[in-house]
Structure formats: C-alpha cells, structure tokens
DOVEX-925646 format. One record per residue: residue number from 1; residue in three letters; y, z negated, x of N, C-alpha, C in turn. Coordinates in steps of 0.001 Angstrom, whole numbers. Example, Ala and Ser with C-alpha at 12.3 -4.5 7.8 and 13.67 -1.06 7.14 Angstrom:
// DOVEX-925646
- 1/Ala/-5690/-7800/13190/-4500/-7800/12300/-3300/-7800/13200;
- 2/Ser/-2250/-7080/12850/-1060/-7140/13670/30/-7870/12900;
//
This chain:
// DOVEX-925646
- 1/Unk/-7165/-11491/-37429/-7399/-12895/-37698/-7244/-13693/-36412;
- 2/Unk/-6585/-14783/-36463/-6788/-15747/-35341/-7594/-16582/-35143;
- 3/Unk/-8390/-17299/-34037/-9078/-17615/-33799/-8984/-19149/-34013;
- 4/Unk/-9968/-19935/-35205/-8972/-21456/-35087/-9423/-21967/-33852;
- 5/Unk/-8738/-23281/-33653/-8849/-23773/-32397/-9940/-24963/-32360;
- 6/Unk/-10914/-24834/-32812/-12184/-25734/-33111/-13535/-24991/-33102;
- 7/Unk/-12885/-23640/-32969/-13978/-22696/-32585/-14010/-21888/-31022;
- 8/Unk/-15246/-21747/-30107/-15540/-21155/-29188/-15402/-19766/-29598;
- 9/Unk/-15274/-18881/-28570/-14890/-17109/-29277/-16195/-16937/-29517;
- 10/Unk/-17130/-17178/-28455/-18924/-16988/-29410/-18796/-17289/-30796;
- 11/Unk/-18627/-18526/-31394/-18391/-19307/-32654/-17683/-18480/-33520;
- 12/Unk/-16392/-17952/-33148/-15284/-17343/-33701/-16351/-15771/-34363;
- 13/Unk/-16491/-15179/-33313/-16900/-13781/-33370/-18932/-13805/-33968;
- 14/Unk/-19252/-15370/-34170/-20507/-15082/-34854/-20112/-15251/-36400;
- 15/Unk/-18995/-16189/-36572/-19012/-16263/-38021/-18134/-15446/-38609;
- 16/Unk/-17903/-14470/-38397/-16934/-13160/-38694/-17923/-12022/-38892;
- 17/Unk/-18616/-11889/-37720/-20175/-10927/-37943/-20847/-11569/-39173;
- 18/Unk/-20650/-12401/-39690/-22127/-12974/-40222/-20898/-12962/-41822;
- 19/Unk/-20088/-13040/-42070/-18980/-12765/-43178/-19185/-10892/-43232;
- 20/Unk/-18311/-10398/-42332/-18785/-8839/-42976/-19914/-8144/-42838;
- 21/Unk/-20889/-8836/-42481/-22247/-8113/-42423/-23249/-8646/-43451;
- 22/Unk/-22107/-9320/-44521/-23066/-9040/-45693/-23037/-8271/-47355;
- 23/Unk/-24059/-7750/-47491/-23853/-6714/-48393/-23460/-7516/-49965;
- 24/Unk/-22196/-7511/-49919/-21514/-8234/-51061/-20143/-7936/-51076;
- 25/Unk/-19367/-7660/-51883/-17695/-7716/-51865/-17080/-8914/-51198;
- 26/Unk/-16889/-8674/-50641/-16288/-9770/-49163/-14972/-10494/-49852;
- 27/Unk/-14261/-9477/-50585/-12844/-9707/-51159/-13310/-10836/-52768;
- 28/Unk/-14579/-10267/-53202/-14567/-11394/-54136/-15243/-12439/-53676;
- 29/Unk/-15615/-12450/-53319/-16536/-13511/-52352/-16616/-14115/-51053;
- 30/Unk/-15163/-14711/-50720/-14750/-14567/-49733/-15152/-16002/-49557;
- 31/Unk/-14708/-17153/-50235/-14428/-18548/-50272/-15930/-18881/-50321;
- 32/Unk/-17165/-18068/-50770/-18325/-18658/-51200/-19430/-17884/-49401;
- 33/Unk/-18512/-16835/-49245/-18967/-16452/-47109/-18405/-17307/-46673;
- 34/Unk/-17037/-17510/-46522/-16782/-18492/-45729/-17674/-20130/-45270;
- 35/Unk/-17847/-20483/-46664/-18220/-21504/-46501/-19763/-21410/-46015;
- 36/Unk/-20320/-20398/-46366/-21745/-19969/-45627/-21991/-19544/-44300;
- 37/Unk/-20742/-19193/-43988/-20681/-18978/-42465/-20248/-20050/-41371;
- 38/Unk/-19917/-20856/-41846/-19669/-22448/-41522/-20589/-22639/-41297;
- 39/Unk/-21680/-23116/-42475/-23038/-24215/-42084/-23760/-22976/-41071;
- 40/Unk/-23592/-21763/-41156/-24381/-21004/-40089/-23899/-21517/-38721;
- 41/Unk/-22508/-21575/-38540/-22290/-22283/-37117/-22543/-23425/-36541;
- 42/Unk/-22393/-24337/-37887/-22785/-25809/-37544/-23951/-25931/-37124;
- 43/Unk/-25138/-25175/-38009/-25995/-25323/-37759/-26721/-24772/-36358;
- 44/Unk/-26151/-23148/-36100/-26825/-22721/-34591/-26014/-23396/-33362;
- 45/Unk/-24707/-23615/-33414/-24200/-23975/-32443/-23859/-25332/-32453;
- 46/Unk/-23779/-26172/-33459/-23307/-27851/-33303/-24842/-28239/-33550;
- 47/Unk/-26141/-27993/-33682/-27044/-28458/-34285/-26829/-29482/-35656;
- 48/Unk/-26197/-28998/-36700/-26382/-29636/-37677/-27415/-29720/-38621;
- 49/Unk/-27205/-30823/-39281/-28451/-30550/-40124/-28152/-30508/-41687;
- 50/Unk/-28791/-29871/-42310/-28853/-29261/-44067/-29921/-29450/-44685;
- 51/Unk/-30093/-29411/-45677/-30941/-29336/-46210/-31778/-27979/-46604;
- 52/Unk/-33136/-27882/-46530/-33614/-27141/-46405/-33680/-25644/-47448;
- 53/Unk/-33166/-25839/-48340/-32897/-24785/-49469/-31204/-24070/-48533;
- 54/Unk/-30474/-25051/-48229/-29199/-24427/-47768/-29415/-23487/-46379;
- 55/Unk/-30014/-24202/-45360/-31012/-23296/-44462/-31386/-22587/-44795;
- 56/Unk/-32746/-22082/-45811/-32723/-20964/-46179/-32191/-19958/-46763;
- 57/Unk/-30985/-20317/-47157/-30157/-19272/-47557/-29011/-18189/-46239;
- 58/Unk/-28872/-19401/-45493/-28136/-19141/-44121/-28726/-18553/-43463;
- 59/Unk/-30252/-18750/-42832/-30834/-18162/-42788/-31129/-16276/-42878;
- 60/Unk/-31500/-16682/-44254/-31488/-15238/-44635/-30242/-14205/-44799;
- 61/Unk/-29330/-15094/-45120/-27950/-14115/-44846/-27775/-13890/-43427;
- 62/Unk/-27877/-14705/-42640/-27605/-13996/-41338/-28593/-13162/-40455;
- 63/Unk/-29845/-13127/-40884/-30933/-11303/-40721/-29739/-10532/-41263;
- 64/Unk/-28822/-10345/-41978/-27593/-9150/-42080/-26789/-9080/-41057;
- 65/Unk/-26713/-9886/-39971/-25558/-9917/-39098/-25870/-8598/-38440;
- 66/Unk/-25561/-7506/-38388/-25176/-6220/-37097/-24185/-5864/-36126;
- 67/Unk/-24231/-6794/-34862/-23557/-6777/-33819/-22967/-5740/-33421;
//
C-alpha cells in the first residue's frame, strides 16, 4: 500500500495497525475499517472531535491494535 500524502508515516502505519488488528473479515469489511480508522487518526493525531458514542467505538476497536 502507499502511503497517501496527507498522512505522517506515524499516521500511515497507526491506521493500518488499527485496520488489521481487528478481529473481523477485513475483506468484507473493509469500507466500514477504513472509515473507523480515520476518525481514530483524526481524533489521536489532528485532535478532532466526535461524538461520544463514535469515540467509543474507536476507542474500543483500537485496545485491538498489536504493534
């Protein structure tokens, strides 16, 4: 995969950990990680803000991340 160019390689290589380190078919569920691994970046590294049900879901999916 290439790295887009709006992402830091920290950025790059947390939301890739945080996509296959979760226990789900990645291949069917690719478009619904992706987009969960987004607000995970926005949120640790741009400080964005969500709403608090979406946080907790990000959250808890990323306790799966294994470096």
């Amino acid at each position: 995969m290439d790295k887009p160019n709006d992402l830091s390689y920290d950025m790059f290589f947390e939301k890739y950990w945080f996509i296959v380190s979760q226990k789900t078919d990645i291949t069917k569920n690719y478009d619904y990680l992706n987009t969960m691994s987004e607000i995970w970046i926005n949120f640790k590294f741009r400080n964005c803000i969500y709403d608090k049900d979406t946080i907790f879901k990000v959250k808890k999916m990323a306790k799966n991340i294994n470096y």
